[in-house]
N, C-alpha and C positions, 0 to 999 in steps of 0.2 A: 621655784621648784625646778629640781635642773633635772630630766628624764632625757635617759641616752641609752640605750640598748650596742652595745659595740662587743662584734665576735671580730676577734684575731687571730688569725692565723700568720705567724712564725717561721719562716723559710729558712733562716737560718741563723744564727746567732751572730752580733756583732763580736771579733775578739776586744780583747780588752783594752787593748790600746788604738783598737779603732776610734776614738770617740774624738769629737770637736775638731779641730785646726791646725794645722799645720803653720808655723811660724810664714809669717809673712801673707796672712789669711788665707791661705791652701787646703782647702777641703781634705779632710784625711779621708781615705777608702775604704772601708770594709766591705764584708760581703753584704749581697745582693740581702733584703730583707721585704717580707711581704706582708701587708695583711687586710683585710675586708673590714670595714664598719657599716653601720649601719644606722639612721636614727629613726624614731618611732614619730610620726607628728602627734601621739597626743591627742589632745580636744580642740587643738587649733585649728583655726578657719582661715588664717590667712598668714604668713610667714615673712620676714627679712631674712636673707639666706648672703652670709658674706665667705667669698673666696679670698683667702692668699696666699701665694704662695712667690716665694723670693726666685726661688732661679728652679727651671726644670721643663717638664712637657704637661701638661694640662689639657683634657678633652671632657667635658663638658655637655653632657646631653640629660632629655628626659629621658622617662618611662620607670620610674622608681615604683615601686609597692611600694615603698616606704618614704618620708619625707625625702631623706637621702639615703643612697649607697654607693660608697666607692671603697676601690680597690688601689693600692698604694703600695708603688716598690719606691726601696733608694738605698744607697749605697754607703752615706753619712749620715751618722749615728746622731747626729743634732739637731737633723732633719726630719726626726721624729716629726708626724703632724700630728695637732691635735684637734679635735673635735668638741665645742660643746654645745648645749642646747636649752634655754629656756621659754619656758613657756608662762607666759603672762596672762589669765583673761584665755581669750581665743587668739592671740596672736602668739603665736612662736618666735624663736629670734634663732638663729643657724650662725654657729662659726666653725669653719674650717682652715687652717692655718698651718701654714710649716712652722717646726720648731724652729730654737736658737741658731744662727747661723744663717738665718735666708738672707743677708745681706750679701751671702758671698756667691759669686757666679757657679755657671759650670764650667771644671778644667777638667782636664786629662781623662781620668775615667767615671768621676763622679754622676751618679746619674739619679734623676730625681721625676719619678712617672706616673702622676694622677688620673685616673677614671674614672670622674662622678656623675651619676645621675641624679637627677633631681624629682619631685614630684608633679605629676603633669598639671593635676586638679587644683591644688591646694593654689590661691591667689600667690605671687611671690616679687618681692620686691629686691633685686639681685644686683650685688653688688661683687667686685668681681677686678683684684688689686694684681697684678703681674710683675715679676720682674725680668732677669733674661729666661729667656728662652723659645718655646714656640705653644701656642695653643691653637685648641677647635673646640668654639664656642655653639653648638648644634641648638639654637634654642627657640625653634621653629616650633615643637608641642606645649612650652610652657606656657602656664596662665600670668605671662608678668603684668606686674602694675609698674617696672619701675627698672630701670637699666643705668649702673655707673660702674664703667670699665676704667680702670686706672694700667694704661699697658706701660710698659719698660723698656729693656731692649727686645727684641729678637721680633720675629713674628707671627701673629695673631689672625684668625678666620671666626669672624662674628653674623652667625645665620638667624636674621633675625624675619623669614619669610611666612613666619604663621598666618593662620585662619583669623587674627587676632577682632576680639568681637569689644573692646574697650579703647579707647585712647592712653597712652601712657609716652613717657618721655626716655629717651636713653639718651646718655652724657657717655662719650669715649674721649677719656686723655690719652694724646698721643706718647709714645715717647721717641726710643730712636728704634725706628726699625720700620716694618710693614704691616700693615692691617688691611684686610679686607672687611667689607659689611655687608651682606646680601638683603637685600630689602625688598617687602611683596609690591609687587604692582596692584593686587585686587585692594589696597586700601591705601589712604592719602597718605603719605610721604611728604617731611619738609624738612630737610637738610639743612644746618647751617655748619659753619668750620670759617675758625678764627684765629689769628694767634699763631704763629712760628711754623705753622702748617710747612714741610716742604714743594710737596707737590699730591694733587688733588684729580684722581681721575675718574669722573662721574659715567655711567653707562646707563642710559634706559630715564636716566632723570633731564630736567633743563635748569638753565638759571634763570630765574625770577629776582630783580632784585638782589640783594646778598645772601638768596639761598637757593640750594635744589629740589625739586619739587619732581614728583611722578605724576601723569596722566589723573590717575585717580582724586590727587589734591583735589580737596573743593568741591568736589563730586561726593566723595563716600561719606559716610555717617561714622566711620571708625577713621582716625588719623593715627599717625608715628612721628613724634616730633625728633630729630636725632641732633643734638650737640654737640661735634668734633673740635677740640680745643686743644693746642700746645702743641711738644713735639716738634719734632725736626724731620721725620720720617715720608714717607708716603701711607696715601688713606687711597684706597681703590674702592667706589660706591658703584653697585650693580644692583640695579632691581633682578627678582627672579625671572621676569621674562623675559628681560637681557640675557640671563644665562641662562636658559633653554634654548633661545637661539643661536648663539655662539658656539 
């Protein structure tokens, strides 16, 4: 059963020969277009919520009424996202997606600008595919069970400092560019990163064998286990108390 509640709002019309590509895969331009969605969760209790989006800016936070709501400009008419939603049982499934065309970068004046929030409550196993450009992943109020970021070029800011009262795992692929991950000190922390890594600069953690670890390790009764893999970039790890300090 596919349930989606989506109000649009229309800033201004694509013309008509704005649409698709320009020879030589060059994002054609049109004007600026906007609009709000929204999903309903339904009777689900617990959600997979997938992000993608091929090239653009992406900011990512709780505090939804609703399972989700964002707000979405762009300039390429291909870049249409779309939105959809099933619900199985009590488990929901969320996807969010640029259209045709996210294969192609940002040039010249194309511009491609998502602000979603998510729902705090609902359990959420979040999944989360990038390709160029920059995001801020704020997801400090979510209830996640589950973290697989897939980044691309440009760069990325993954806050992942919550109260969190469960253990769950997050997987970050690198690609080429910068990531940061802000990680809490008040629960165990165990880093690992493998694999074509460029360069690795840990704050507020130590090395233990082939991974980083915070204070709390081994001590608390909630842990975060983080998987950092691929990528040629640099990965910047800072517990939160590191950056209260600094």
């Amino acid at each position: 059963v596919m349930v989606l509640s989506i109000v649009m709002m229309v800033a201004t019309a694509v013309l008509a020969g704005a649409c698709g590509m320009q020879p030589g895969g060059t994002p054609q331009v049109g004007k600026m277009q906007r609009e709000t969605k929204s999903v309903d969760p339904e009777n689900a209790r617990s959600v997979s919520a997938q992000l993608k989006m091929g090239a653009g800016e992406l900011t990512l936070t709780g505090g939804a009424d609703q399972l989700m709501e964002g707000d979405f400009s762009y300039n390429v008419a291909d870049w249409k996202p779309k939105v959809s939603y099933d619900v199985s049982g009590e488990k929901g499934e969320l996807v969010v997606k640029q259209g045709s065309g996210d294969g192609a970068g940002l040039s010249g004046d194309a511009r491609n600008e998502w602000d979603v929030s998510l729902n705090d409550e609902l359990p959420t196993a979040l999944v989360v595919q990038l390709g160029a450009g920059e995001s801020n992943l704020d997801l400090d109020s979510l209830t996640l069970t589950g973290l697989d970021l897939q980044m691309g070029a440009g760069k990325t800011t993954v806050d992942l400092t919550g109260d969190y009262t469960s253990d769950f795992d997050a997987s970050i692929e690198g690609g080429v560019g910068e990531a940061t991950v802000l990680l809490p000190s008040e629960i165990g922390v165990r880093a690992k990163a493998a694999g074509g890594i460029g360069t690795i600069n840990a704050k507020g953690l130590k090395k233990v064998d082939n991974a980083y670890v915070n204070d709390a390790y081994g001590e608390s009764d909630t842990n975060l286990s983080v998987d950092v893999k691929g990528g040629v970039g640099r990965i910047n790890l800072e517990t939160h108390e590191c950056l209260r300090s600094s």
